[in-house]
Each structure stands twice: as structure tokens, then as C-alpha cells.
N, C-alpha and C positions, 0 to 999 in steps of 0.2 A: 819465946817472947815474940810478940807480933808487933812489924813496925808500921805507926801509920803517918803519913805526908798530909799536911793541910797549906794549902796559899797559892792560887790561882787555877786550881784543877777544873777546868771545865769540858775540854774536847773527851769523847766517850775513847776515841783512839789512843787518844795521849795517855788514859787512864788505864786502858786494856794493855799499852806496850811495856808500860812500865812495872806493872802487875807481874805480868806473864814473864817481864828479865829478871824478877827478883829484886826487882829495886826498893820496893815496897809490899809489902802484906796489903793491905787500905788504904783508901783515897778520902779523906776526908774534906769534906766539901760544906759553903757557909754561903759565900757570895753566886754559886751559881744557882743554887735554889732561892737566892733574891732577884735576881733578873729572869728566872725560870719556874715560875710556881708549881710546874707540871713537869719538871728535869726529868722526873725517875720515867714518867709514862714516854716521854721522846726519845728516850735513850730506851726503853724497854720494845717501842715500839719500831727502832730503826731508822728514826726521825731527826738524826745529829743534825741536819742541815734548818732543820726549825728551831734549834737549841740560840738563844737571843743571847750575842757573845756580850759579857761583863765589860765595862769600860777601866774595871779598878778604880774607881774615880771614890771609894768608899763613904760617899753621901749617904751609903747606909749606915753610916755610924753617927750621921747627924749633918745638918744641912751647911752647918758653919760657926761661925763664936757667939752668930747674935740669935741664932736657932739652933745649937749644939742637941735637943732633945727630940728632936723631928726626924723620922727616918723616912727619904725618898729614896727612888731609883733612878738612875739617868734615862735608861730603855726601860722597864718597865713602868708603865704608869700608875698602874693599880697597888703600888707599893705607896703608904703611907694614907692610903683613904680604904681600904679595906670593910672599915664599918662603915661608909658612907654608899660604896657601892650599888646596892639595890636600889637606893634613890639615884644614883646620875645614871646608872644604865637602863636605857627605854629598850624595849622589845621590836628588835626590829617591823616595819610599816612597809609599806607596796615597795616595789623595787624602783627605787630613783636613777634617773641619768645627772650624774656628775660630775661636774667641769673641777677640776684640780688644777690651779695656778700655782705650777712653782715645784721642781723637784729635788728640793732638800730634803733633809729628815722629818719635819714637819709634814710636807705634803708629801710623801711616798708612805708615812706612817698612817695618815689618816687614808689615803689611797688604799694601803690594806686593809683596813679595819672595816671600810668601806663596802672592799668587793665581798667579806667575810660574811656583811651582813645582809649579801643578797641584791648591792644595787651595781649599775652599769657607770665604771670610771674612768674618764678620759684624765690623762695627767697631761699637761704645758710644761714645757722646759726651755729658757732661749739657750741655755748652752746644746752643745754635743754629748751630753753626757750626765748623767745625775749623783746627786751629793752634794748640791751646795756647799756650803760655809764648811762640812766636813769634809769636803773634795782635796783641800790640801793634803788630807792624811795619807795618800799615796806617795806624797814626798817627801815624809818626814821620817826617817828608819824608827824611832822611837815611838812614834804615833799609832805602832800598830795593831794597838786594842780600840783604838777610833778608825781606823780602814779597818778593821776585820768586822765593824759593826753597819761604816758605810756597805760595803758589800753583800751585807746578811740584808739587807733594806733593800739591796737593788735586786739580789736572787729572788726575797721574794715579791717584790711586783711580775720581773721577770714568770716567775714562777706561776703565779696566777690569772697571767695573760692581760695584767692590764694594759686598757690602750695609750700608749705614752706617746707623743709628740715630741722629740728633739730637732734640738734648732727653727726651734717655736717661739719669737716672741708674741705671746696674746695679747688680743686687744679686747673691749668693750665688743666692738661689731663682731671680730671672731668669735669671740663667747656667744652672744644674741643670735649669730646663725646657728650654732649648734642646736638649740632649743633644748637646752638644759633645766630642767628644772630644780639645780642649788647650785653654788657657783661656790666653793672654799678656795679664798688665796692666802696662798702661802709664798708671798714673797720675801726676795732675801734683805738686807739690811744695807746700807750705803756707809763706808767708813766717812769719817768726819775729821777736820782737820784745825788744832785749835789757832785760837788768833794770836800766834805767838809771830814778832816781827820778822820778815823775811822771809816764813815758811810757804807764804802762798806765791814766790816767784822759786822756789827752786823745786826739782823735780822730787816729788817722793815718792815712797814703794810703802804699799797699806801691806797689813798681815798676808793675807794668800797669798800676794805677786810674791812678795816678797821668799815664801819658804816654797814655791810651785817653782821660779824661777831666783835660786840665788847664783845662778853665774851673771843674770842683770847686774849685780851689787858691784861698789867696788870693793877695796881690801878694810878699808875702816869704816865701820857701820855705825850710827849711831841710833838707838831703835828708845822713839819718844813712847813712854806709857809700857810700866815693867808688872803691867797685872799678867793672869796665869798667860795667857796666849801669846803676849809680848815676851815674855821668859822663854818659853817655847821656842819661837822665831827666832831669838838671839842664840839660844843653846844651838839650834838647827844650823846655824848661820856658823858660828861658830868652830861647830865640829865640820864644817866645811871648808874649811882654811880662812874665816873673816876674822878680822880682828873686830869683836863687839862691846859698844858701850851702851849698855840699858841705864837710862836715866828715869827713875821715878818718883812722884811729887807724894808719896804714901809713905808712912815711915817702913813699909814693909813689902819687899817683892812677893808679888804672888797672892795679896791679900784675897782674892776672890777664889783662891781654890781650899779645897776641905783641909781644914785645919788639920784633924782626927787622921794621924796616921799616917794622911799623904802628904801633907808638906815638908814634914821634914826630910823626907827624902828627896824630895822633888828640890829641897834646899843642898841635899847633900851631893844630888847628880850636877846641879847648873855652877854648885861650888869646884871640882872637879876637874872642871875647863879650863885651861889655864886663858885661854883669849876670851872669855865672859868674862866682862866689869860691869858688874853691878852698882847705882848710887843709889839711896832712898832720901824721902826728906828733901828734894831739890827742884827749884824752878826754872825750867828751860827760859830762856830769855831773847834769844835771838839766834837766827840761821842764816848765815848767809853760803856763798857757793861753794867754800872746802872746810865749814867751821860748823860748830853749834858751841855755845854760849850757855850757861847754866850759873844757879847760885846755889850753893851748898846750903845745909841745914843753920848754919854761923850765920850767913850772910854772904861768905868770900862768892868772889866771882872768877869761873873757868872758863877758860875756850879749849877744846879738844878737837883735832881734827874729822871729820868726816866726809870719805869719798861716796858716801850714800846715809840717806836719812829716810828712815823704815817708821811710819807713826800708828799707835795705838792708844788711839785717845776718844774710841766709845763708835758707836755705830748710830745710823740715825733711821728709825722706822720708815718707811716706803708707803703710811698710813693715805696719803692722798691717793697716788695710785693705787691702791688695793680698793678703796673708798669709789674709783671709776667703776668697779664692777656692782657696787650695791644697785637694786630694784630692777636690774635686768632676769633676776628670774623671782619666786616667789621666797626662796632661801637661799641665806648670803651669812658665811661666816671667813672670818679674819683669824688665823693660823700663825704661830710660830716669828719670826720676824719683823712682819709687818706691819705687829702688832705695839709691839716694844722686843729691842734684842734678846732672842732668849739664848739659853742656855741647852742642851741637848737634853735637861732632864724637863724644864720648861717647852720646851718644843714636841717632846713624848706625851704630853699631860694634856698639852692643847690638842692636839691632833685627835688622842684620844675620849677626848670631852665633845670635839664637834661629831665627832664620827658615833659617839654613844645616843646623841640627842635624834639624829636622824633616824 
């Protein structure tokens, strides 16, 4: 009898060691040939470092409750337009110099696709370092199918010599002296903070700060807005010695991550925790300096203490500034963020749509 393993099988090593100790006869594999349409030639070829790591994020089993039928990929993009392909991919044209604003997923994404198809690509970055809005994933122990993905992004720019600028904030006149002829910005998103009383005089901590640096926090957290990345934070926070209260005005935590498969787990890990509380159904009301204030789905009104107050209440596009770079060269496209907050499988699709037209 031969035994075979299926559920998360991706690294060629991981597959070969476990083979060879007898742990398994077969490797049975589903979601790596969805983010790898070419898996068998990479791995045949010696190629594991090209292998596009899986997020688990199972959007290939449907997008959500209001698109359940729709199968995309977070990293790949060509997943779910397949028949549409030979229309949006243009043959690559003369080799362009490329100004890339912004070294998130979005713009490292299209930076590759870029150099791939022959043109010369500067990337901007103002931080030290690239990853954007995925950069927290280095400090979140559980996060790390999203850092094994930022990483694969940054080896291969890395890899293919593009020229990156860090600790670069661009400008208009910087872009204009390069004498670029296309300019894609891929800026990041600004968190937003809603008009709830009190909260615009006491200090708060957005998502990144917050899971980059949770020794900033104090012991009792109160983390406004419990959709997926808010859950996240609090669970991180959490399993870091915080006492956290996720407050959410949705009758359901988490309502924007994939229903199919992964929520319930993702329900059963944050249930788990003994210091995550969770509320749904509830309106924050007022904050003041060691409190937040909230109404239950009844009506009833609570105050709970809070030595820090962590909010996820929506990001706001960067659409002006990104908007300063139009008609300074002859082509100008808007990427990932800047455009409206996307999401990493949204951010793979953009990148890879501007970079096909070119």
C-alpha cells in the first residue's frame, strides 16, 4: 500500500526529505500548481528559488460569499483570466526606461515583469527596505506564508539586477530629471481614522506600527475595526502577553477573508487565545485617555479599559499624489494602493495588467 500526503506541499526539499525518510510514498499537490503553472519545469529544472511561494489564502476555492464561483490567485495573476489572456498580453515593443514609484508588492511585481519583457527599471522606495504594507510579515510568527512571499519579491528584483533606490522619497522633479519615458506609481495607502469622539486627541497605533512594534502597546489593547488584518493584529498582540479587545461594527469577525475553508480555522485559531475578546455588532462611541466606550448589538452601553488603542477602519488611496506624476513622461499608470486599497491578489493583477500593456 502506498501512502500519499496532500496540504501545503510546496518546497521541492521539503518534498524530497520527507520521501527519502519514509514518511510518505507521494506528494500530492493542488494549490502549488495554482500559484505555479510551470511547478513540475522549476523543480525539474532546479529552479526552487523561482517556485511563487502559496499564501494559503484559498481564494482558489472562490473569491468570497458574494463571488463564491470565481477562482483567483493572490500571486498569480493569470489565474482566473486564462481565456482572456491572448487579449491583455501585448508583445512586448522597444525597450523602455521605467521609473517605478513605490516598493511594495504592486511595484516590485510589475518591476519584474517589466525587466522580463526587456525594458530598463528604476524602482523608488522612501523607506530602507522593501515590502510595503507586507513588511509587517517579518514580525508576526504566524504570518509566515506572507514573509515567505514578501521575500520571493524582493530575491527576485534582487536577482535580476533591478536598479532600486532606497531611502528615496520621489518627487515630480526627480522623476523629470531621469527622462523616463513611463512612470508607474505604486504608492502605499494612508490609514484613516473614523470620527468617533475623542479618538483624534488620544494617541493611536494603525495596523503595521502596531504588530512591527508591540512593545510600544500598553497591557490592555483595544484594536477598533476586527476585519481579517485587525484579527491578525490582535491575535499577534495577544499571543505577546496583551490583553486584547477587538471591537467590530459587522455581525462577523473576519468577514473579508475567504470564507471556503479558511475562516473557520482562522476562527478556531483567534478562539484559542485565551486574552483575544472578540465583540461583533457594536458601535465604538467614545475614547477618551484610559477607556473606549462602545454599544452592544441590544443597545447596552460599555466602557472597557484601554492602555492603547490600535484602529482599522479602512486605508485611504494616495490618488493625488500619485496623480502629481501624470504627463511628465509620455506613459503614466496608477498601481496597487494608490489607486484604491487592494488586497495582495488585487495588487498582483494590477501590476501585472500595466506591465502586459507596455
Amino acid at each position: 500500500m502506498l501512502i500519499a500526503s496532500v496540504g501545503g506541499w510546496q518546497n521541492p526539499e521539503t518534498c524530497e526529505k520527507a520521501i527519502a525518510e519514509g514518511k510518505i510514498d507521494i506528494v500530492s499537490m493542488a494549490r502549488a500548481w495554482v500559484s505555479n503553472l510551470d511547478y513540475g519545469k522549476l523543480v525539474y529544472e532546479g529552479r526552487a528559488d523561482d517556485i511563487v511561494p502559496c499564501l494559503r489564502c484559498n481564494k482558489c476555492h472562490g473569491r468570497g460569499p458574494n463571488d463564491p464561483f470565481v477562482s483567483v490567485c493572490s500571486v498569480n495573476p493569470k489565474i482566473g483570466i486564462e481565456h482572456r489572456l491572448h487579449h491583455l498580453v501585448s508583445q512586448p515593443g522597444l525597450s523602455k526606461r521605467i521609473a517605478v514609484i513605490g516598493g511594495g508588492p504592486a511595484g516590485m511585481k510589475a518591476a519584474m515583469d517589466l525587466c522580463d519583457c526587456g525594458h530598463k527599471v528604476t524602482l523608488y522606495e522612501k523607506e530602507d527596505h522593501l515590502g510595503g504594507a507586507i513588511y509587517h510579515s517579518e514580525f508576526v510568527d504566524f504570518k509566515w506564508m506572507l514573509r515567505d512571499f514578501k521575500n520571493y519579491l524582493i530575491h527576485q528584483v534582487e536577482k535580476r539586477g533591478i536598479d532600486v533606490h532606497l531611502n528615496t522619497t520621489a518627487t515630480p522633479e526627480l522623476i523629470a530629471a531621469g527622462n523616463y519615458d513611463i512612470v508607474i506609481a505604486a504608492l502605499d495607502a494612508a490609514p484613516t481614522k473614523p470620527p468617533i469622539p475623542g479618538l483624534a486627541e488620544r494617541e493611536t497605533f494603525f495596523g503595521a506600527q502596531a504588530m512591527i512594534h508591540p512593545e510600544q502597546l500598553g497591557h490592555n489593547v483595544v484594536v477598533i475595526g476586527g476585519g481579517e488584518v485587525g484579527v491578525e493584529c490582535g491575535m499577534n498582540l495577544a499571543r505577546k502577553g496583551h490583553e486584547v479587545a477587538v471591537r467590530e461594527m459587522r455581525p462577523q469577525l473576519a468577514m473579508d477573508s475567504t470564507m471556503i475553508h479558511f475562516h473557520s480555522m482562522f476562527e478556531e485559531t483567534w478562539q484559542a487565545i485565551p486574552t483575544f475578546h472578540g465583540i461583533t455588532g457594536v458601535t465604538v462611541t467614545g475614547v477618551d485617555e484610559d477607556s473606549v466606550s462602545y454599544k452592544d448589538a441590544d443597545g447596552t452601553e460599555h466602557t472597557i479599559p484601554a492602555d492603547s488603542v490600535v484602529v482599522f477602519a479602512g486605508m485611504k488611496a494616495k490618488r493625488d499624489e500619485a496623480l502629481t506624476y501624470y504627463n511628465i513622461t509620455d506613459g503614466f499608470y496608477m498601481i496597487g494602493d494608490c489607486r484604491t486599497p487592494a488586497t495582495v491578489q488585487q495588487a498582483m493583477r494590477q501590476a501585472f495588467a500595466a506591465a502586459s500593456e507596455i
